[in-house]
TORLO-292469 format. One record per residue (C-alpha): x, y, z; residue in one letter. Coordinates in steps of 0.05 Angstrom, whole numbers, padded with zeros to 5 digits, always signed. Layout:
<keses>
XYZA ...
</keses>
This chain:
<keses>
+00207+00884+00643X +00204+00929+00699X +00249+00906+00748X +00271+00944+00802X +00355+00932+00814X +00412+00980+00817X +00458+00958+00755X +00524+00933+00782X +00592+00964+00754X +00642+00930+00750X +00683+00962+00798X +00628+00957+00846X +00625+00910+00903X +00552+00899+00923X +00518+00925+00986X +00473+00884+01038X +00405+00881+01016X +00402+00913+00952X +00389+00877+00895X +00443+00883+00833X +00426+00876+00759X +00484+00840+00727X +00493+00861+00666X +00569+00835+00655X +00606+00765+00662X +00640+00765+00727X +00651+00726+00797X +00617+00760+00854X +00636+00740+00922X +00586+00728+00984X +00628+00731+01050X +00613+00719+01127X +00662+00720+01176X +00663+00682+01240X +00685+00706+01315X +00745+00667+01309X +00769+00706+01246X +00755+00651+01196X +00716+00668+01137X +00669+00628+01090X +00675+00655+01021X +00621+00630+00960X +00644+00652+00890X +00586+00661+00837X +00608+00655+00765X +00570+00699+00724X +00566+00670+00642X +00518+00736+00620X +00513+00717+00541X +00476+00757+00498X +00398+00769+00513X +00412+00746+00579X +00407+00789+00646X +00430+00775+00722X +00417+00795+00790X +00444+00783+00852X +00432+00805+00921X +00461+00789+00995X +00410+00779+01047X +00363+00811+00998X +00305+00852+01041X +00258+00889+00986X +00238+00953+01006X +00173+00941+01037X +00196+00894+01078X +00207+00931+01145X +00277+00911+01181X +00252+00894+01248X +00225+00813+01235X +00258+00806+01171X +00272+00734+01149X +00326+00754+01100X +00371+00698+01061X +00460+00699+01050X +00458+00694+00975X +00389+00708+00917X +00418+00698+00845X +00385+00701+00785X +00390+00683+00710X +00344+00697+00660X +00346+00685+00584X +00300+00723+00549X +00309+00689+00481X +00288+00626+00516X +00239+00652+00563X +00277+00612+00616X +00290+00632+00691X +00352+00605+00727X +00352+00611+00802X +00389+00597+00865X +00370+00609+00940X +00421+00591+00999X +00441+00612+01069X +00501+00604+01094X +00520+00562+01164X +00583+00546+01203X +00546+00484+01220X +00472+00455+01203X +00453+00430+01262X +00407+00450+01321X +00339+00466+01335X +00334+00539+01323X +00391+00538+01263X +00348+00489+01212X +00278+00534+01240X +00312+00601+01220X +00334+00570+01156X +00269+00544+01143X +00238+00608+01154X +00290+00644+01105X +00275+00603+01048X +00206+00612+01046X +00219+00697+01060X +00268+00686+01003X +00224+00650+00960X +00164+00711+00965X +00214+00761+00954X +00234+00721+00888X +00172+00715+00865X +00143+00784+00886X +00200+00830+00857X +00237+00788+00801X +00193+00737+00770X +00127+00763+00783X +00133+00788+00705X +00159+00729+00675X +00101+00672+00679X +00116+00640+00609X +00182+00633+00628X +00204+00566+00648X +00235+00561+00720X +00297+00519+00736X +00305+00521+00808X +00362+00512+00861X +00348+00522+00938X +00387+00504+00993X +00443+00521+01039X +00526+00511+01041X +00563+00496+01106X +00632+00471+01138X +00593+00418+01169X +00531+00382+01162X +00525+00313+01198X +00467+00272+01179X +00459+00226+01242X +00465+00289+01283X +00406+00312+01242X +00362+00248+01255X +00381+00255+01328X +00350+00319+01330X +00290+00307+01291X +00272+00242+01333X +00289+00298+01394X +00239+00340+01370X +00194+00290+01353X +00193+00261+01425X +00177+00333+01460X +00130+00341+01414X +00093+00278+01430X +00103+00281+01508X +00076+00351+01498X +00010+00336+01451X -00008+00276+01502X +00019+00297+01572X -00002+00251+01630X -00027+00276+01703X +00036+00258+01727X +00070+00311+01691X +00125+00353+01742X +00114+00432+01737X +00177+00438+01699X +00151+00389+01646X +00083+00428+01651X +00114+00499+01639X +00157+00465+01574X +00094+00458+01544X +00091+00534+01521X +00152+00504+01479X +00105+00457+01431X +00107+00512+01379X +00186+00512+01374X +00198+00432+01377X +00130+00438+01323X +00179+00474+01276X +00245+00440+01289X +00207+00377+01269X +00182+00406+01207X +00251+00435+01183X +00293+00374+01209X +00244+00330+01169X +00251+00368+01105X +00330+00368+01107X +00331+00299+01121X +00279+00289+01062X +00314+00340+01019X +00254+00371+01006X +00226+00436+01026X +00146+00453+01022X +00138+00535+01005X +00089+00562+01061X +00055+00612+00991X +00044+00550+00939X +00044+00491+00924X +00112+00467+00896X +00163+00429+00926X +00243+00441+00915X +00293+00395+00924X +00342+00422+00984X +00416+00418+00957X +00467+00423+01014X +00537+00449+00994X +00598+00437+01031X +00655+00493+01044X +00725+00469+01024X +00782+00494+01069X +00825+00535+01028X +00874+00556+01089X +00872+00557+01157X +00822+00618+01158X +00790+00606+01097X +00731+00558+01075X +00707+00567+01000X +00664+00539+00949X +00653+00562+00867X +00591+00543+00826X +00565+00578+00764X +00498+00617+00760X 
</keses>
């Protein structure tokens, strides 16, 4: 199985876009920190038995994927069990706060990048394995009715835009170059209210899982879950 990962010591703290090969039991840390000096820490706990093989990667960007564009996503982790020819995996971003317009489209976006890089460099080998999937994203804050306010927003400047009337002013005539972006925020709003995320390169659907940050301290928000 010829997967290309730089084996993680333990020692080692992972860089930015490589991806690790995990070959120990261990808790691996995925850290942003905000302008304010507060910091959002995720702990993955690492159970490697025997036969069994890791990886992890932050804001995982293969190789040939060129920098400039790149749709990259906060956390890729991996577990595979070869004796059972089963593939555990988990996909999430990171976000101070799930809300607005061009917050759920970037998100949107990264999950599908992060889903072809999954499949193109890590499970493209293993297509008798069985797949148990986890996408999604953890925040401080996600408020649902703030969501639905911003899907029916979307939804309304979408449809004044696909129908306009003669009447329209020139501002209202020059937002129409926006349909594309109201287009998307409709899309991704939808599928976090639905929970359930389309991938753009097939035909499955995953269930969205949002996590929420505790606050550890007055600087610190935090969340633990196993691999």
């Amino acid at each position: 199985m010829a997967i290309t990962a730089i084996k993680l010591k333990e020692s080692d703290a992972p860089h930015r876009t490589e991806l690790y090969e995990v070959v120990k039991s261990r808790d691996i840390t995925a850290e942003e920190e905000h302008t304010d000096g507060s910091r959002d820490q995720v702990i993955l706990v690492y159970h490697i038995n025997e036969n069994e093989t890791g990886y992890y990667a932050q804001e995982y960007r293969p190789a040939d994927v060129p920098k400039t564009g790149a749709k990259v996503i906060d956390i890729t982790a991996v577990l595979l069990n070869h004796a059972e020819k089963c593939a555990r995996w988990h996909l999430y971003d990171m976000k101070g706060t799930l809300a607005g317009c061009g917050t759920v489209t970037k998100l949107y976006n990264q999950w599908n990048s992060a889903l072809r890089y999954l499949q193109k460099n890590i499970l493209y080998q293993m297509s008798d394995y069985s797949v148990v999937p986890n996408l999604g994203v953890i925040t401080r804050c996600y408020d649902e009715e703030r969501m639905i306010r911003l899907r029916d927003e979307c939804q309304r400047n979408c449809d004044e835009l696909e129908n306009p009337s003669k009447s329209m002013t020139l501002p209202q005539r020059k937002k129409r170059t926006e349909i594309g972006k109201y287009r998307a925020g409709l899309r991704a709003a939808q599928a976090i209210l639905d929970r359930s995320f389309r991938a753009e390169d097939d035909a499955d659907t995953y269930e969205i899982q949002i996590r929420l940050l505790q606050r550890e301290s007055s600087r610190v928000y935090k969340i633990r879950f196993p691999v």
